[in-house]
C-alpha positions as CSV (number, residue, x, y, z in Angstrom):
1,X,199.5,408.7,49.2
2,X,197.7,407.0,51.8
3,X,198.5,403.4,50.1
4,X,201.9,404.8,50.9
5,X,201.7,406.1,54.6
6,X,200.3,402.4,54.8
7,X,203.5,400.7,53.6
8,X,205.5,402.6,55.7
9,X,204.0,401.8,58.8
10,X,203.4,398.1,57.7
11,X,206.8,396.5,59.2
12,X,206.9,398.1,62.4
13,X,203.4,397.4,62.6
14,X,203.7,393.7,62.5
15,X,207.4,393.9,64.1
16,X,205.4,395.3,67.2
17,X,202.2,392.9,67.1
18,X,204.8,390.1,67.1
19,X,208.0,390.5,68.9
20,X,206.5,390.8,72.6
21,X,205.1,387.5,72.9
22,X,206.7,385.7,70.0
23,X,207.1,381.7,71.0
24,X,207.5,380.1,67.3
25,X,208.8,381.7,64.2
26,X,207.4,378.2,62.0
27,X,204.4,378.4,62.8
28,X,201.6,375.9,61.3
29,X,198.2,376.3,60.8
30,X,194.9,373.8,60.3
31,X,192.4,374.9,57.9
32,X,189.0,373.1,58.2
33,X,188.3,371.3,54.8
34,X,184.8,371.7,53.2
35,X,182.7,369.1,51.2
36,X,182.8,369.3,47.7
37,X,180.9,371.0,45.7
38,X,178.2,370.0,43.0
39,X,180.1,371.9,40.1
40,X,183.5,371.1,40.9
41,X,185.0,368.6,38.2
42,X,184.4,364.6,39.1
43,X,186.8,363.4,41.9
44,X,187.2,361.0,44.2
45,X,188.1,363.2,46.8
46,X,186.1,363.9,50.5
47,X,186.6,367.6,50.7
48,X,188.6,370.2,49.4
49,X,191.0,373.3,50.4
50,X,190.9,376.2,48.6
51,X,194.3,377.2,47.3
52,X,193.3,380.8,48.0
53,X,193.4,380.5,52.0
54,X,195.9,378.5,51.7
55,X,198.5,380.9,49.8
56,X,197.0,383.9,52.6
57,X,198.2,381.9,55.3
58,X,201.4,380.6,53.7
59,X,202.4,384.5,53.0
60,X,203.0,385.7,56.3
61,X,205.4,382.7,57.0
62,X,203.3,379.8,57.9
63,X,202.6,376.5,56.8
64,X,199.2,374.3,56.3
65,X,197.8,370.9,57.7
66,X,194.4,370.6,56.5
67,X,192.1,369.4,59.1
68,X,189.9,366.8,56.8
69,X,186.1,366.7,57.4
70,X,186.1,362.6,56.9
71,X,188.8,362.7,60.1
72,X,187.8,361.1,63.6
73,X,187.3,363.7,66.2
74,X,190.6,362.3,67.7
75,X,192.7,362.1,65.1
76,X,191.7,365.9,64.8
77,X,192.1,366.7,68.4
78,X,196.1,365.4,68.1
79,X,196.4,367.8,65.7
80,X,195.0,370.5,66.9
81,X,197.1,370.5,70.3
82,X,200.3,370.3,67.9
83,X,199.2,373.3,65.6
84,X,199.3,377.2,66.0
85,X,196.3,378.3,64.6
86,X,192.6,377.3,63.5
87,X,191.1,378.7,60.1
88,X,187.6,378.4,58.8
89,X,187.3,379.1,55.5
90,X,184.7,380.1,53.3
91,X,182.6,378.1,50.8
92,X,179.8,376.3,50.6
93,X,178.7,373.6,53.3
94,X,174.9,373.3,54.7
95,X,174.6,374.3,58.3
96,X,171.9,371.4,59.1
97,X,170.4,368.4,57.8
98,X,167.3,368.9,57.0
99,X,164.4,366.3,56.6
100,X,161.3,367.9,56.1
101,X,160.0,367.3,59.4
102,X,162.2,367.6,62.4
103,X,164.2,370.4,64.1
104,X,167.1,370.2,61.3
105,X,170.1,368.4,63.4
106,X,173.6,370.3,62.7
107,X,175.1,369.0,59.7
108,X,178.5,366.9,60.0
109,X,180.1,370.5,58.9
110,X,179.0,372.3,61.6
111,X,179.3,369.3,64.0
112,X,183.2,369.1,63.5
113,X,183.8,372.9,63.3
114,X,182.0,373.3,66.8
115,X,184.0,370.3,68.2
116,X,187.2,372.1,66.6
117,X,185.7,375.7,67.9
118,X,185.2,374.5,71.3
119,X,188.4,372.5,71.3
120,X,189.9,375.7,70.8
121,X,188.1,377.5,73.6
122,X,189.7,374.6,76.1
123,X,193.2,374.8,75.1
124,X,193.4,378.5,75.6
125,X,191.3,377.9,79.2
126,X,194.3,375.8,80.0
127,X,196.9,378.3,79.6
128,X,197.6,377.8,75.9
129,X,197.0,380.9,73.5
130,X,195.6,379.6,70.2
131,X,193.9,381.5,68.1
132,X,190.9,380.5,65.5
133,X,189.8,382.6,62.6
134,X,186.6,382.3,60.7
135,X,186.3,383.9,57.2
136,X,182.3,383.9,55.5
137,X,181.1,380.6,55.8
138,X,183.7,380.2,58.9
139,X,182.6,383.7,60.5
140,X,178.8,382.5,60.3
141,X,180.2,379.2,61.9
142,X,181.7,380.3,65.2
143,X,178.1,382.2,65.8
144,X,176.3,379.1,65.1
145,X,179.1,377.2,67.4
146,X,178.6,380.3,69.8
147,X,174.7,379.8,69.8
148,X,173.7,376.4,67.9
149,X,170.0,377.3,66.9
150,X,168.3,377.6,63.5
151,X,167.5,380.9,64.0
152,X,171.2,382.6,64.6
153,X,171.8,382.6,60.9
154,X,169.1,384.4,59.4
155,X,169.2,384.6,55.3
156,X,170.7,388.4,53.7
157,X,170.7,389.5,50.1
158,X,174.3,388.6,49.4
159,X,174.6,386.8,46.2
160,X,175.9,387.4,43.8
161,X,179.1,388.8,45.3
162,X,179.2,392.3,45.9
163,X,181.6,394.7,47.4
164,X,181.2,396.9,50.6
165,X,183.0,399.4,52.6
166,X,183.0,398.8,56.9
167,X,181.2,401.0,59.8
168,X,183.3,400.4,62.7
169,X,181.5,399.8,66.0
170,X,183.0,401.4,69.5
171,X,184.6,398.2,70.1
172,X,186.2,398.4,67.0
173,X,188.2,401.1,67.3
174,X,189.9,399.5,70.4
175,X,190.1,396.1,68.7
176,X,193.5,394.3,69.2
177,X,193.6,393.9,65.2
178,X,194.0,397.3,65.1
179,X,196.2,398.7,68.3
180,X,199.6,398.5,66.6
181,X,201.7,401.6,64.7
182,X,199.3,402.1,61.3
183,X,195.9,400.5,62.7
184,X,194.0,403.3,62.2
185,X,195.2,404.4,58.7
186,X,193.7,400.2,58.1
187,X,190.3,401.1,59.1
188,X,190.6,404.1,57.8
189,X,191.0,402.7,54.0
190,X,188.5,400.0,55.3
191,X,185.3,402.6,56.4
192,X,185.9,404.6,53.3
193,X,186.8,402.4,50.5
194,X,184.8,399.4,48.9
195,X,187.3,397.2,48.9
196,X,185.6,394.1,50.5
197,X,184.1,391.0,48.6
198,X,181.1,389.5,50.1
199,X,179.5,386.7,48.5
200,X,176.6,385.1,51.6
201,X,173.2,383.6,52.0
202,X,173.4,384.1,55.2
203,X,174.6,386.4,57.8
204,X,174.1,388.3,61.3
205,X,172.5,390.9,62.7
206,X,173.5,393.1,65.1
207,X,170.4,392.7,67.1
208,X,171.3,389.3,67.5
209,X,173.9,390.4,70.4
210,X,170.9,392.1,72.2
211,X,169.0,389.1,72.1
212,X,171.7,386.3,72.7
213,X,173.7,387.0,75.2
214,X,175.3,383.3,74.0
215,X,177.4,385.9,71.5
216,X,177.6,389.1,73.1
217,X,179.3,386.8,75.7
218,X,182.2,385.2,73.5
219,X,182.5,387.8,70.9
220,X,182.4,391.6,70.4
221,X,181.1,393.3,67.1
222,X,183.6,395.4,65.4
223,X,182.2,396.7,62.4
224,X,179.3,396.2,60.6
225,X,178.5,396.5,56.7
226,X,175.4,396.2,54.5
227,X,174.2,393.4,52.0
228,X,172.5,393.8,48.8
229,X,169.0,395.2,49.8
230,X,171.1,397.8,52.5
231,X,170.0,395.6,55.6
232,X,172.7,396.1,58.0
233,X,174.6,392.9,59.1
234,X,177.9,392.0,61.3
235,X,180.9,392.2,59.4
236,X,184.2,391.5,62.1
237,X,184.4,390.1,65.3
238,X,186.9,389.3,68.0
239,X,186.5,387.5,71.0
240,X,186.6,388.8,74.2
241,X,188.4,386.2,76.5
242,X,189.7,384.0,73.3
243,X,192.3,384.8,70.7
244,X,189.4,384.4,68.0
245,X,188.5,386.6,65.1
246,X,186.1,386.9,62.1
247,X,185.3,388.7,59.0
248,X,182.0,388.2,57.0
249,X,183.7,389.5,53.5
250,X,187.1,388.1,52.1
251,X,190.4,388.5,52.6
252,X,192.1,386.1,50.5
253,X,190.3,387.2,47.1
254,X,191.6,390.4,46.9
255,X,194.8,388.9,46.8
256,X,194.6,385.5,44.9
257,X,191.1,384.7,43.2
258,X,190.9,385.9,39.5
259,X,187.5,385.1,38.1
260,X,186.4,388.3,36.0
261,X,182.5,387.7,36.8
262,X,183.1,388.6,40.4
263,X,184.1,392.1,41.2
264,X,186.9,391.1,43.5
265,X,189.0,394.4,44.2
266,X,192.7,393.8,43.6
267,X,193.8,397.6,43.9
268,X,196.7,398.3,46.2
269,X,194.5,399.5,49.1
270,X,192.4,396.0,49.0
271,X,196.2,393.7,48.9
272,X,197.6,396.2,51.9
273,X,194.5,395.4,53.9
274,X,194.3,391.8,53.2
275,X,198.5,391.5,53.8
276,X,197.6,393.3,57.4
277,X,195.1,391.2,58.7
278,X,197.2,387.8,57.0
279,X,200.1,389.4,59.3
280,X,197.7,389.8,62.4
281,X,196.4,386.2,62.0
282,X,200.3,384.9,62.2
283,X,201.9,386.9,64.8
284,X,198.6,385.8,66.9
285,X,199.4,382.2,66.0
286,X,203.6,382.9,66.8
287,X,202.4,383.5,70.6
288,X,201.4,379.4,70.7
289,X,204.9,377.1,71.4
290,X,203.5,374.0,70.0
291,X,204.9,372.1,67.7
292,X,204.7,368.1,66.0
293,X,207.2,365.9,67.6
294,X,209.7,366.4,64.5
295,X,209.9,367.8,60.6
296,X,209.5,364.4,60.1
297,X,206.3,363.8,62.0
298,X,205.1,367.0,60.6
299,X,205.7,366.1,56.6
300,X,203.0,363.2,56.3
301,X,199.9,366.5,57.2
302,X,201.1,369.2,55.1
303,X,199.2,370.7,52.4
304,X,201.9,370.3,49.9
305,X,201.2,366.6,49.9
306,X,198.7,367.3,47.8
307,X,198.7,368.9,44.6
308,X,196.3,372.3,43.5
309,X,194.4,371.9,41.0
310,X,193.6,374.6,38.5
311,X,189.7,375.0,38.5
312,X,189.4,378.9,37.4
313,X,185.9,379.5,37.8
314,X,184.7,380.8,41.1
315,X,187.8,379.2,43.2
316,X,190.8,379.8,41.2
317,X,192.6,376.6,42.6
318,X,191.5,373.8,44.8
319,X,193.3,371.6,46.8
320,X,191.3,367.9,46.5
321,X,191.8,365.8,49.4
322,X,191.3,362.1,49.4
């Protein structure tokens, strides 16, 4: 019944997030790339996409460019300020490079997320709304982009993946993600049902925005969930003068990652939620007017350019980029 009542209030719920302010309806949106991974099948690609953020993205009626780690910081920064949306993804990436001996230096992962994080920051200072969205890996990011010191990422008992229900914070129950016609009935299903795959090393703690007022400045807490061992750790975020948002646990598995060792939820309440927040995302990225010169000058960036590849293990398909 309540999957139900959340159905029914689903349309008008994104008709209202995105009408008001509604400045594209093609909207296009870069998605970070991350370095591949030691068990991934021998390729001579850079980094990779996973198909999975892709396909969340691409269901609320927008399209990809991936943002490629081996990319110059100005070939990045062109597209950017033609795009309508940043994702982070989650994955695997080192935060720092470490050598045994020195303060680890940020890794070349974290360096061009914080350049593409704080890129973000100064196109919405000038007047242009674009929002950034971090998921795992990409939520830990903006707090290490927010705060860029070894200790902001503290390690949590998160692995192997497990699944976890939400405690929404006083913040949360005003956030923007949630304002709209059926909001509440969201959280709701998202406080009460375990419905949320975490798979982390690493998290935050809600201490954190006691002690660093570097966060509590940028972003507000809205929920907060626990790991393995029941310690208490940060689970959504939005910023406070930035379109940006964040979720520790997945979105995109419940909906298109099928590996039977991880107990990814694919019940109707977990593909509601995950549709809702995809639909947030997009009609936050609809309020940005810009666009590449032409379809033409558009074509040579897009995902599809590539071809997923079907690695059905832990990432069900992968886009290789080379």
């Amino acid at each position: 019944m309540v999957f139900l009542q959340l159905c029914s209030v689903l349309l008008p719920c994104i008709s209202a997030l995105s009408k008001p302010a509604e400045l594209t309806d093609r909207p296009v949106i870069g998605v970070l790339s991350l370095p591949i991974e030691d068990d991934f099948p021998h390729t001579n690609a850079t980094s990779y996409v996973a198909a999975s953020y892709v396909n969340w993205v691409s269901m609320s009626g927008a399209r990809v460019v991936p943002l490629r780690l081996d990319s110059s910081w100005e070939e990045l920064e062109m597209l950017v300020k033609q795009l309508n949306g940043v994702l982070f993804t989650g994955g695997s990436a080192e935060f720092w490079n470490f050598d045994g001996n020195n303060w680890p230096p940020l890794s070349n992962y974290s360096k061009t997320g914080c350049f593409l994080y704080e890129l973000v920051k100064e196109i919405n200072d000038q007047g242009t709304y674009l929002p950034l969205w971090g998921t795992c890996l990409g939520f830990e990011l903006l707090h290490l982009c927010a705060y860029p010191e070894y200790g902001v990422l503290p390690s949590f008992n998160g692995d192997p993946a497990y699944v976890q229900r939400n405690n929404f914070t006083s913040a949360g129950k005003d956030s923007r993600m949630f304002v709209a016609k059926g909001g509440k009935q969201v959280q709701s299903l998202m406080s009460t049902h375990f419905i949320h795959l975490l798979s982390h090393n690493h998290g935050i703690q809600p201490k954190e925005y006691h002690q660093w007022k570097n966060l509590s400045d940028v972003f507000r807490p809205l929920a907060t969930t626990r790991d393995k061992d029941q310690e208490e750790l940060v689970s959504m975020i939005e910023g406070i003068n930035y379109p940006i948002y964040g979720t520790q646990f997945h979105l995109e598995k419940n909906l298109y990652e099928w590996d039977p060792a991880i107990p990814v939820p694919h019940n109707q309440q977990a593909t509601a939620i995950s549709t809702y927040l995809s639909e947030f995302f997009i009609s936050e990225a609809r309020r940005n007017s810009n666009s590449f010169a032409s379809e033409a000058a558009l074509k040579p960036y897009l995902i599809y350019n590539w071809s997923p590849y079907f690695f059905d293990d832990h990432l069900y398909q992968l886009y290789f980029l080379n």
